[in-house]
N, C-alpha and C positions, 0 to 999 in steps of 0.2 A: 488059594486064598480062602481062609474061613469067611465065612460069612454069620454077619448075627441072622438068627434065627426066629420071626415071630408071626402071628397072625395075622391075617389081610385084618379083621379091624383093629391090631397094633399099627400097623402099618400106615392105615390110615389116619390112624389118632396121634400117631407121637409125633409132636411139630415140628419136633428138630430133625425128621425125616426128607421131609416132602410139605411143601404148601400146596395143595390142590381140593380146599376144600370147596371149591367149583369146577372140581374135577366130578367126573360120571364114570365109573367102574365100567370095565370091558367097551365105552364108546372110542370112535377110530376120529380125532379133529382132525380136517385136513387143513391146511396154512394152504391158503394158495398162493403167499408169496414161496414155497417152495415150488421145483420141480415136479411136474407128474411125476417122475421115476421114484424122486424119492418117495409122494406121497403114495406111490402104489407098492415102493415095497416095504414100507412102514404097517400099511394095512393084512399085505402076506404074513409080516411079522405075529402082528396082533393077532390074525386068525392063526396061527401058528401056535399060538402061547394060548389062545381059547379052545384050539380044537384040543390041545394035551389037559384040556381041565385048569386051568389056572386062570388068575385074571389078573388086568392089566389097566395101566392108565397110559395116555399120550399127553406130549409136550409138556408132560410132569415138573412143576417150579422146585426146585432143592433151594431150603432155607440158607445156603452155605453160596448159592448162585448157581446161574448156569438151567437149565431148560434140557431136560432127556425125549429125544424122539418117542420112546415106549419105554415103558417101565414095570415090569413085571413084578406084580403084588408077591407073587407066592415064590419065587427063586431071590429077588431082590436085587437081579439084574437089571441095567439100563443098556439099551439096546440103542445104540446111537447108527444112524442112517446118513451115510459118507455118500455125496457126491464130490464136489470140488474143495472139500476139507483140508488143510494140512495137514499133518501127522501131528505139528508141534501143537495144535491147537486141539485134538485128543488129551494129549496130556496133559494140556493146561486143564483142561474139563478134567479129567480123573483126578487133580492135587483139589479143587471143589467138589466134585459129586460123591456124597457119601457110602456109594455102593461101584462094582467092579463096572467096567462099560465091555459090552460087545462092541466091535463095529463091524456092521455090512455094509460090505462096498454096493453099491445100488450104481454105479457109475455102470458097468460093467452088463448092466441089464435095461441100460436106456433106449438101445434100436430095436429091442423087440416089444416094451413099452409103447415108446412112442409109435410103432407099427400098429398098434391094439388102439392106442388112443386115435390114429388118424382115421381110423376104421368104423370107431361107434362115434366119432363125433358130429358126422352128418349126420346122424338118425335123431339126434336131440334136437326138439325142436327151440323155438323159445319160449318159456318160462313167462 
């Protein structure tokens, strides 16, 4: 698939792109009505696409509809984060989101997640 090709401040300026302009470049939103799993591997994501030099936004609004988990400025991938998804519900996101979607399955890394999370969440005190 080609992809159009432009600048992260293209990217972030052309409004038929992306609405985000209360988005924060390379910050990681966590949603906690989602799952830890997914919110933890949305974050690997993000440091994944930071650590190769590039930058990114989360929970990115597309003018067209629809909400992308990460959305990488400089490839112009949407990196969408499956736990209990449909397939058919992928696709309906890719006929709206104007760029290609990855999907990680995140389902698949929830018992060793959740093992990490039962682990540090005693040591948090309260806030």
């Amino acid at each position: 698939m080609k992809l159009k090709t432009m600048t992260v401040r293209e990217s972030i300026s052309n409004r038929e792109v992306c609405n985000h302009t209360k988005q924060t470049i390379n910050h990681v939103k966590l949603e906690i009505g989602n799952t830890i799993t997914h919110e933890i591997v949305k974050s690997i994501v993000c440091y994944i696409i930071k650590e190769k030099g590039n930058k990114f936004l989360t929970e990115c609004k597309f003018i067209a509809g629809g909400r992308g988990d990460c959305f990488c400025l400089s490839t112009q991938y949407v990196y969408e984060i499956l736990m209990t998804e449909k397939e058919s519900n992928l696709v309906e996101k890719q006929k709206r989101y104007p760029f290609h979607i990855v999907k990680i399955m995140a389902k698949k890394y929830e018992k060793e997640v959740n093992k990490i999370y039962n682990e540090i969440k005693p040591l948090i005190y309260d806030c």
